[in-house]
N, C-alpha and C positions, 0 to 999 in steps of 0.2 A: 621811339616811344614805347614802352612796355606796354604788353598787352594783359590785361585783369579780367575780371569778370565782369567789367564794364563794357567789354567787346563779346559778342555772342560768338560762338562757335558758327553759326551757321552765316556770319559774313565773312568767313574764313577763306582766303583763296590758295589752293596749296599750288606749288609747280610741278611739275613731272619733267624728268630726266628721261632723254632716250641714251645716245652712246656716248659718253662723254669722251669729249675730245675728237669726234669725229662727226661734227653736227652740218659740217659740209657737204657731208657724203648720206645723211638722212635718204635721199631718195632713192639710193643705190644700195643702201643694207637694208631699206623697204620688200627689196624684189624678194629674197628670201624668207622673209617674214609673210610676205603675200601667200608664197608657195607654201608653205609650213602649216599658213591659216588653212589655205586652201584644200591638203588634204588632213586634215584632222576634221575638217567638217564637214567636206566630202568622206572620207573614210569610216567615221562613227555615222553619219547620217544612212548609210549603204548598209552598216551592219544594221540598226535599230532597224532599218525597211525590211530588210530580208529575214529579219527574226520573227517580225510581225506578220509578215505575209506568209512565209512557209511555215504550213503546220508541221515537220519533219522537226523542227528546231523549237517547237514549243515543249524544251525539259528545262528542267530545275538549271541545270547547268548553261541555256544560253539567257534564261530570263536573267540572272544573275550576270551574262555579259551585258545583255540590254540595259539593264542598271547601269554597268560601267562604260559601258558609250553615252549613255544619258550625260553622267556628269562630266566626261571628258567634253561633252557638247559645250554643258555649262559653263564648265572652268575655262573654253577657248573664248567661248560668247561675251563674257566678262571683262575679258582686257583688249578684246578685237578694235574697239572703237577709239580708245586712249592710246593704246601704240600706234596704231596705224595714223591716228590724227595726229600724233608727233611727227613721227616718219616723213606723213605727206604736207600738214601747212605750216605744221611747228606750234598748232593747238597745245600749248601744255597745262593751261589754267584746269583746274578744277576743285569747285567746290569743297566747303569741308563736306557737307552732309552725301556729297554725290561720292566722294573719296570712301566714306564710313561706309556706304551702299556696297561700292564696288568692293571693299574691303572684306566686307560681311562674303558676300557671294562668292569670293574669290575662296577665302577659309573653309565656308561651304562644304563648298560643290570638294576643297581636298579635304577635311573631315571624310563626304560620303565615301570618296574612291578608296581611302584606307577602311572602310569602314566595310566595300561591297567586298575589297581584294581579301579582309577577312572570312565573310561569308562566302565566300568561292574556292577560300583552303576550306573549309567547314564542309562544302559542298562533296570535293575534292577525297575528302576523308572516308565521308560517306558511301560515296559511288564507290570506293578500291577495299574499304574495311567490309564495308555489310549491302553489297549488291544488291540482292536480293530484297531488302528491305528499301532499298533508296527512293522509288514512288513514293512509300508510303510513309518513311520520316519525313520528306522533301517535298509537302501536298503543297496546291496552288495558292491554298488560304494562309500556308508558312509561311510563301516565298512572298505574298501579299505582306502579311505581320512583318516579318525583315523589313521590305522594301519600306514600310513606315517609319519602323522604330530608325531604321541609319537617317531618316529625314529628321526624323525627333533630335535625334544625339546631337547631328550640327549643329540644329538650331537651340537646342540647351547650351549647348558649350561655346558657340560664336557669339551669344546674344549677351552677355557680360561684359565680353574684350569692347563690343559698340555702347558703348552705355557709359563703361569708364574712360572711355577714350574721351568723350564730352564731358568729361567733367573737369578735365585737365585745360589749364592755363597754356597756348602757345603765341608765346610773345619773342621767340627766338627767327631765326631764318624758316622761309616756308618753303624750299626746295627740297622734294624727296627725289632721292636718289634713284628711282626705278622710275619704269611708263607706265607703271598701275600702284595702285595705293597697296602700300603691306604694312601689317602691322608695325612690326618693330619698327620700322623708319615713321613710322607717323608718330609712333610716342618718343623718338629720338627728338622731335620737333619742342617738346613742349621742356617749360622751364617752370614746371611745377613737379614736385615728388613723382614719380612714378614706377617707383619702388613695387606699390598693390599691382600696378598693371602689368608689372614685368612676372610677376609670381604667378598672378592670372593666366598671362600669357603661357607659361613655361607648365605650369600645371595640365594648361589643353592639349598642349603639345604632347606632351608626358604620357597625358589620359587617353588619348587620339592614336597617335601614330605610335607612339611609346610601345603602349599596352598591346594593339592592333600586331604589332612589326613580335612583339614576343609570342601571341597565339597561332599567330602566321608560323613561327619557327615551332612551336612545340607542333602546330599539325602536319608540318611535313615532319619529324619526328614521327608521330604515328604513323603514317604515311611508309616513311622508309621500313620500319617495322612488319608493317603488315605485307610490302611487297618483298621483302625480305623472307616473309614465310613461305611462300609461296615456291611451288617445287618446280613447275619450270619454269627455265629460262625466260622462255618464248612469253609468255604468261606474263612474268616478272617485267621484262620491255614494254608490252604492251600495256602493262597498268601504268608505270610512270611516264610512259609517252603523254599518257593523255593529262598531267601535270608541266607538261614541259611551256606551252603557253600561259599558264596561271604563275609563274617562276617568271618569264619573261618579263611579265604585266609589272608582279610586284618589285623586279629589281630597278624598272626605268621609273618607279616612280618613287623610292624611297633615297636613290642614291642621289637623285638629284636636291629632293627635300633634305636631307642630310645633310648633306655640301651646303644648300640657302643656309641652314641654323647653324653651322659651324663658321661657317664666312661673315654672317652677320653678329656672331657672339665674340669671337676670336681674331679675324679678319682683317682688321681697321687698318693695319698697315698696308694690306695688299688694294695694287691697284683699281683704278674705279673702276675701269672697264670687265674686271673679273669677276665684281657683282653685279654688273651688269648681265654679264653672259649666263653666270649661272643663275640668276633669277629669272631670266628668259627661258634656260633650259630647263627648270625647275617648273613652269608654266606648259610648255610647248611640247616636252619630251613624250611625256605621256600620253596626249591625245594624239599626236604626230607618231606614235610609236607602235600603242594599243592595234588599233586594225589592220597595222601591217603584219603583227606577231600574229593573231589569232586568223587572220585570212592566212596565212603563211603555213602554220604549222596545227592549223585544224581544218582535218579536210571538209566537212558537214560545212565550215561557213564556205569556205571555200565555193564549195559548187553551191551553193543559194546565193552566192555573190553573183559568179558567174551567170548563174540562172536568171536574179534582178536585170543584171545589164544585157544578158541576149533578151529580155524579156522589151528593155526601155529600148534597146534598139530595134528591135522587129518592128516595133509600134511609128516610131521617126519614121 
């Protein structure tokens, strides 16, 4: 029976998909999903403690990590509970309005992260073009102003996609294809126009990651420029070492994003299980990624990490 506007959106029950074709074995592809949860929020949780507690790491450059563990926190907290209840009882029901929720916070929390990873090449810039100055372009009530407006930005730009998505007719199949609600596949559902939302949609994109991923490239640009003048060597290593984890951060989370919007624009003949995977890794990469790079190849967090955990251990 068609669904009108005679049926409210918010009786809507959508399905969630875990691996298609392999829903035997759900409890056995759990175990890595566990793992994966496990240190992305152990690992962002460790960095935000250790930034907070050691006054050593209170600069412009790790508040702006703290930012991007914040929302790698988010973006994992968001689909923790829908996959994993796939996984474990084969919960897949979910609401329309709890789907729009998850949906909203899901675009979010990746809005912010393109959003901090621009202000961290900006940082970036800063710190290797005009040293000297960096305290005092880079003050606390800045890094305050940023850390609002990348809140502001999501929420101006996510808060239209949830808005027009209720206003569409879904009287078609209500299986989406992921374990967490994403846009495109929820307005794939509906068998009214969705022509505005797809424009909406592509225009955030555009605006977001788009714009972000081009200022990201003109600042390394300067970047290389300015260590490029630079007369030694030694000098010259030393200024783009300390870029080498900010490169890291932004290639695990664009190439995966990239790969979701082309597999889901272009796609349609390739396998399910291939949007499966990469919507997983599009999710998981990044927060699973982030604190292994920046504990890895910055030594400051490095030992405040160290320092946290002889610190929790002496205490046990």
């Amino acid at each position: 029976m068609p669904t009108s506007q005679n049926t409210t959106t918010s009786s809507i029950i959508f399905l969630l998909t875990g691996v298609p074709g392999l829903e035997a074995f759900h409890i056995w592809i759990s175990i890595p999903f566990c793992f994966l949860y496990a240190t992305a929020l152990s690992g962002n949780s460790l960095i935000l403690f250790a930034i907070i507690t050691q006054p050593s790491l209170h600069e412009p450059m790790y508040y702006f990590l703290s930012m991007l563990s914040t929302t790698d926190l988010g973006l994992s907290i968001s689909t923790l509970a829908t996959m994993l209840g796939i996984f474990w009882f084969n919960a897949r029901e979910i609401s329309f309005n709890a789907c729009l929720s998850q949906m909203f916070f899901i675009q979010l929390f990746t809005v912010m992260e393109s959003s901090v990873l621009l202000a961290m090449a900006f940082d970036r810039y800063v710190a290797i073009s005009n040293p000297l100055r960096y305290s005092s372009v880079l003050t606390d009530l800045k890094i305050v102003v940023i850390g609002v407006a990348i809140v502001a930005r999501g929420t101006l730009i996510q808060t239209p996609l949830a808005v027009l998505l209720k206003r569409l007719s879904y009287c078609s199949s209500h299986v989406l294809h992921h374990s967490y609600c994403f846009h495109p596949d929820v307005m794939k559902l509906s068998c009214t126009d969705t022509r505005i939302n797809s424009a909406v949609g592509l225009t955030a994109l555009i605006s977001t990651a788009g714009v972000d991923s081009v200022f990201i490239i003109l600042s390394y640009v300067l970047i290389i420029r300015t260590v490029l003048s630079i007369a030694s060597p030694e000098e010259r290593k030393k200024a783009f070492s300390t870029c080498i984890s900010h490169i890291g951060a932004v290639a695990v989370f664009y190439i995966p994003l990239i790969s979701l919007s082309f597999v889901h624009r272009f796609g349609k003949g390739a396998p399910p299980y291939v949007h499966t995977l990469i919507a997983n890794a599009y999710l998981l990469i990044p927060p699973v990624m982030n604190p292994i790079i920046y504990s890895v190849k910055t030594k400051q967090i490095r030992k405040a990490v160290l320092k946290v955990l002889r610190s929790s251990m002496a205490k046990s």
